[in-house]
C-alpha positions in Angstrom: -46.6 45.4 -17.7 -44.8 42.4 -16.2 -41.8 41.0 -17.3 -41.6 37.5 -18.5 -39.1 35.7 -16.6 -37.7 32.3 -17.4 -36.1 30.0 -14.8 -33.0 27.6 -16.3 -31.6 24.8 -14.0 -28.9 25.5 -11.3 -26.3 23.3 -12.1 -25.0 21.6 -8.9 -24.1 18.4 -7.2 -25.7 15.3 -8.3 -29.0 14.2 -6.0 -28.4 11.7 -2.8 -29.7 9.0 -5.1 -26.1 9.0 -7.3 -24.7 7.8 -3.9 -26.9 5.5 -2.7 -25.5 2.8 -4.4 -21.7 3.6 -3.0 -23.1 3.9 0.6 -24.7 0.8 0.5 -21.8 -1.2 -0.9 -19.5 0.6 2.0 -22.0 0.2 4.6 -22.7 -3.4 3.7 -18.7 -4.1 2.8 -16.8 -2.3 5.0 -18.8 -0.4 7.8 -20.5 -3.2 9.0 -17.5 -5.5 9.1 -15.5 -3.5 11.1 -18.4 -3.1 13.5 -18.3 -6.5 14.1 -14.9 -6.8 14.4 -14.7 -4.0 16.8 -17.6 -5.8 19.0 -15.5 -8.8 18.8 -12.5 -7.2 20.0 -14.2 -6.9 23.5 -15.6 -11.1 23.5 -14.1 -14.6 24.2 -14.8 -16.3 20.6 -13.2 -19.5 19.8 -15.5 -19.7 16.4 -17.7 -21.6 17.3 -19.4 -21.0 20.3 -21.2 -18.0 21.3 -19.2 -15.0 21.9 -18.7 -13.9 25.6 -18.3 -10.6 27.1 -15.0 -9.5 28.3 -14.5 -6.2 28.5 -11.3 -4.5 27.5 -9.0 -8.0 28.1 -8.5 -8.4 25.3 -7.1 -4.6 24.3 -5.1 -5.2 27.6 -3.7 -8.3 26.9 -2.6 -6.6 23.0 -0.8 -3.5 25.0 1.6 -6.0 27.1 1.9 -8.5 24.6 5.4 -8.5 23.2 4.3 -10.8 20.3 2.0 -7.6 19.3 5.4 -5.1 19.5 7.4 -7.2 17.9 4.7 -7.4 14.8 4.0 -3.5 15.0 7.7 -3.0 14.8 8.2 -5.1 11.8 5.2 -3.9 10.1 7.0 -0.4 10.7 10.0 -1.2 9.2 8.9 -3.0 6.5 6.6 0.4 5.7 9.5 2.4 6.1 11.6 0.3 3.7 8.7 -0.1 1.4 8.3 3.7 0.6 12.5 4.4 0.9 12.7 1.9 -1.3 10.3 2.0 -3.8 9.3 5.8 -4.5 12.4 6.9 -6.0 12.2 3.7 -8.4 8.5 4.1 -9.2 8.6 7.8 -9.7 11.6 7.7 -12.2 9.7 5.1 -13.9 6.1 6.8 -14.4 8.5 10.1 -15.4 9.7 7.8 -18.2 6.6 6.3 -19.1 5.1 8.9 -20.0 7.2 10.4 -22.5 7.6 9.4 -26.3 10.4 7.1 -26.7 11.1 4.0 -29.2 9.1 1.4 -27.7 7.7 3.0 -24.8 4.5 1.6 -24.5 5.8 -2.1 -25.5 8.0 -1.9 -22.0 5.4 -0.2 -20.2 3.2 -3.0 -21.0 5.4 -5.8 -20.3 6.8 -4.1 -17.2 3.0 -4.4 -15.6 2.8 -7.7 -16.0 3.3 -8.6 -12.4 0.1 -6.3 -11.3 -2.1 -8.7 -13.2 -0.9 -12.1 -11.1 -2.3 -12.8 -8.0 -0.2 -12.2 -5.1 -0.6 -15.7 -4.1 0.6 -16.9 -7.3 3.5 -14.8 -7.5 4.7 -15.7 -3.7 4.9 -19.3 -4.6 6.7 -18.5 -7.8 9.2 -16.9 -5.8 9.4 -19.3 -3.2 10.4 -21.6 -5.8 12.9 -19.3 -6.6 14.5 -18.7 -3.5 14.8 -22.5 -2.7 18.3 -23.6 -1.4 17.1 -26.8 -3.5 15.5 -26.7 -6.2 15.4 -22.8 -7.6 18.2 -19.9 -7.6 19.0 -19.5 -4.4 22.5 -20.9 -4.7 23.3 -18.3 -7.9 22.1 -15.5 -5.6 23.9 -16.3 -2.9 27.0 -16.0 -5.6 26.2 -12.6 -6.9 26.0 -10.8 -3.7 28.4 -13.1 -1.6 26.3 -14.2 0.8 27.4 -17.1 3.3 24.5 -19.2 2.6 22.0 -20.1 0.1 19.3 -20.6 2.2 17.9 -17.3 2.0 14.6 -17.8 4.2 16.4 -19.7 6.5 17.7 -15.9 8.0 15.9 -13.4 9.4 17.6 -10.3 7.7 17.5 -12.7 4.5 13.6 -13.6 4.5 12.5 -9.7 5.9 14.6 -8.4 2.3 13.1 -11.3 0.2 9.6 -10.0 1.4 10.6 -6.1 0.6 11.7 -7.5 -2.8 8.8 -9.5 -3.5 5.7 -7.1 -3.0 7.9 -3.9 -4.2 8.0 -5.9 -7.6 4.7 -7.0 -7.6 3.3 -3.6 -6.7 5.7 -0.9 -8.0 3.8 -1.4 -11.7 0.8 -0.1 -10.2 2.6 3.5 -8.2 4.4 3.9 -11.7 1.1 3.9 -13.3 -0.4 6.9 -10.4 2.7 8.5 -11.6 2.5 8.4 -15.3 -0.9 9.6 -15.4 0.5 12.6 -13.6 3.6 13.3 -15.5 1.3 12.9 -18.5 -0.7 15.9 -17.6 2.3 18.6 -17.0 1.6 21.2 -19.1 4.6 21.1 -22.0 4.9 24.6 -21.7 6.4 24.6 -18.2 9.0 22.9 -19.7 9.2 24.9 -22.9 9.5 27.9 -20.5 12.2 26.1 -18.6 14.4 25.3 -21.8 14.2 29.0 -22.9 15.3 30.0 -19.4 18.4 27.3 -19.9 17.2 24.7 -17.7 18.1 21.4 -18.7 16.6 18.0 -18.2 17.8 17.6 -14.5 16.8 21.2 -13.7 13.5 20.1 -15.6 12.7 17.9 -13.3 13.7 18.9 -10.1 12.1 22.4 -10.8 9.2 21.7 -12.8 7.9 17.9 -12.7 8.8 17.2 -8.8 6.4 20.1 -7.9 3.5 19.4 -10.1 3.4 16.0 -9.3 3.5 16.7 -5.0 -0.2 15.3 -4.9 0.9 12.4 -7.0 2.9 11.5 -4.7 1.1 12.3 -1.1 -1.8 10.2 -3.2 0.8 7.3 -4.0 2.6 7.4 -0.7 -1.2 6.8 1.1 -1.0 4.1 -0.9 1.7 2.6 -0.2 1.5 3.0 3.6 -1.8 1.4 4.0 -0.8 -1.4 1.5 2.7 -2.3 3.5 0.5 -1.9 7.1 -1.7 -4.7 5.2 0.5 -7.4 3.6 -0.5 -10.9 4.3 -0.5 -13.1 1.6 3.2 -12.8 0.3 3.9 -13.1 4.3 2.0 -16.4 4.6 3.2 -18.3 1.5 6.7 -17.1 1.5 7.9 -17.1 5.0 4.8 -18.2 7.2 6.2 -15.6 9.7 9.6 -17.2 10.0 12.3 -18.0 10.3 11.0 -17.7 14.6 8.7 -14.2 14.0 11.3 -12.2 11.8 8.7 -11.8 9.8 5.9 -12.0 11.6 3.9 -8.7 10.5 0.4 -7.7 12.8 -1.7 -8.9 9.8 0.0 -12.5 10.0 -0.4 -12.3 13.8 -4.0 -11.8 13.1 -4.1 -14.5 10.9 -1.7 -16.8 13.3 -4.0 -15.8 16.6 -7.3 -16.1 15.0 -7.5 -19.5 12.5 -4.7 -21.2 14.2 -5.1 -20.8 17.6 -8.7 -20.3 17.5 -8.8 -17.0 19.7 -10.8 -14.5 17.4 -11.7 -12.2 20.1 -8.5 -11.4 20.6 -7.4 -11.6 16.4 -10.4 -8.9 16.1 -8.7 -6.8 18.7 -5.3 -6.8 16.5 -7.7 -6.2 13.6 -9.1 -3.6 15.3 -5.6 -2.2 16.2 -4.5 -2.5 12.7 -7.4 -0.9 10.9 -7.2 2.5 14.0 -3.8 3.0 13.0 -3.7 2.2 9.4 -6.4 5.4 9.1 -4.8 7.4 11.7 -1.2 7.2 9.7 -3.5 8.1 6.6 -4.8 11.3 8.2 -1.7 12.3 9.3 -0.1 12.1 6.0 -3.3 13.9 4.4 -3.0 16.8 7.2 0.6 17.3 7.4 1.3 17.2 3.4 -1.5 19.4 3.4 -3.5 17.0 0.7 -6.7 17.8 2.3 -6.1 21.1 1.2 -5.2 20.1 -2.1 -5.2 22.5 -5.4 -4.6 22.1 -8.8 -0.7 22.3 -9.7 -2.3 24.0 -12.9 -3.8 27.3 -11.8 -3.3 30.6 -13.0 -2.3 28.8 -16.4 
């Protein structure tokens, strides 16, 4: 006598056809650009004529160029600074945010304000603000003691009003990555914690800094790749001045290829730019161990 046997679906991954639609759009947005630009990188293209074949000149030219160390220096520093500055900031923040005080979600709201502006926008804004003229440059200059008023007009002065501008434009959104993970800390860690005596500092130096780790390899990512890739702020605030203080690889790109007309070489800095902004990424992702990431809730 045989035994009637019924089959019920394998759950598993989705078919190839879920992803078409996300391969396409990164082929068609992203792969394909940056094969052009990469092809590029090895022409003679003024932008209007045909592109001619030079070899590696142009990547040549970008290793002895000063210009090209001088922008990948600032671009350093100013990713550097952009992470010193704002993770502490942005972490304490999306801590606080996700709690359940008086009004909580009244500030939260009015706090990400600046995320919803264009960047463009909010660079003129301050621009205006910063004029020695016309905005509050000269009350600025009074608060801190500063010699002059004219705070573009000095390198140290214009690199710190750029640091200031885009970590208050973007800090809403890494305090947002890190409420969502604060929010989903188990309450009984910290119940635990209490009965063990812990208080709130021990809290969270023992108990919310560890569970949030990926939040903040994920944020960090983030924020590298976003400092690496600041232009607009750069071009309406300081158009790369005062001299090139501020003149980061994405506004030498911009300077080399629409103002001076020499794309094959711009697509070599672009080229540059997008080889190191992925290879800082991996690096971050291997040594933090984030491609080896687990869930900060197991065993619970």
């Amino acid at each position: 006598m045989k035994r009637e046997t019924t089959h019920t679906p394998r759950a598993g991954r989705p078919g190839i056809a879920w992803a078409l639609p996300a391969v396409l759009f990164f082929v068609f947005f992203a792969a394909a650009p940056m094969g052009i630009v990469g092809y590029l990188s090895f022409t003679d293209w003024d932008g209007l004529s045909d592109p001619s074949w030079t070899g590696t000149d142009n990547w040549s030219r970008l290793w002895n160029d000063d210009g090209m160390r001088n922008a990948i220096w600032l671009s350093l520093l100013l990713t550097a600074l952009t992470w010193l500055t704002q993770t502490p900031i942005v972490l304490l923040l999306g801590v606080w945010a996700a709690g359940r005080q008086r009004n909580r979600a009244v500030l939260s709201a009015i706090f990400f304000l600046p995320l919803l502006a264009s960047s463009v926008a909010l660079a003129l804004l301050w621009r205006t603000i910063f004029d020695p003229n016309l905005g509050l440059a000269p009350d600025i200059a009074d608060w801190f003691n500063l010699e002059s008023s004219d705070l573009l007009g000095s390198p140290t002065g214009a690199f710190v009003a750029i640091l200031f501008v885009t970590g208050w434009q973007f800090a809403p959104f890494h305090t947002l990555i890190y409420q969502g993970g604060a929010r989903n800390i188990p309450q009984s860690l910290y119940d635990a914690a209490a009965i063990d005596g812990a208080g709130t500092v021990r809290q969270f130096f023992h108990v919310t800094l560890p569970q949030l780790r990926n939040t903040i390899v994920t944020s960090t990512v983030l924020m590298v790749v976003g400092a690496l890739t600041y232009f607009d702020t750069v071009l309406i605030l300081t158009r790369g001045g005062p001299g090139d203080s501020t003149s980061i690889v994405p506004y030498l790109m911009f300077e080399t290829g629409f103002r001076a007309f020499d794309l094959g070489y711009a697509s070599a800095v672009a080229a540059a730019l997008v080889i190191t902004a992925t290879g800082v990424s991996l690096l971050l992702v291997r040594l933090t161990g984030f491609n080896r990431m687990r869930s900060t809730r197991e065993g619970m």
